[in-house]
N, C-alpha and C positions, 0 to 999 in steps of 0.2 A: 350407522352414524359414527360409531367409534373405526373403523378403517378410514372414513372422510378426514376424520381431526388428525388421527395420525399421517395422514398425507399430506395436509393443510401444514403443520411442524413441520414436518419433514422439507416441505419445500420452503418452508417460512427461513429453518437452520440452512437449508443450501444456498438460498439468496444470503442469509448474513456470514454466512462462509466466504462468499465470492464477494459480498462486499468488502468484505476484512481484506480481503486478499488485493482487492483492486486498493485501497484505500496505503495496504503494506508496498505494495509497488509502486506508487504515486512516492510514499515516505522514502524512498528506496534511491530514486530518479532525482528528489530534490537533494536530496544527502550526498548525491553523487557528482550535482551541478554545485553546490556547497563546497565540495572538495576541490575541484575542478579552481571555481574561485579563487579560495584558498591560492593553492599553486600558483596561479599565475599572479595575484598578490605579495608572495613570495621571492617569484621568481624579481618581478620590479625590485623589491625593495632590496636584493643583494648588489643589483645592479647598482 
């Protein structure tokens, strides 16, 4: 029983591992389109 729980963890921490991760890249992509904005906001308003 005790090898099941710790495999049951163990794959429970690798999913919220890879959630975290998918979730950090999602933050990552919009931060990036943000910036993006930005600039071109920029760029207009020196114009």
């Amino acid at each position: 029983m005790a090898i099941q729980e710790s495999q049951m963890n163990k794959a429970k921490t690798d999913a919220n591992i890879s959630i975290a991760r998918a979730k950090a890249r999602a933050a990552q992509v919009n931060a990036n389109a943000q910036v993006l904005k930005a600039k071109q906001m920029m760029k207009r308003a020196a114009k």
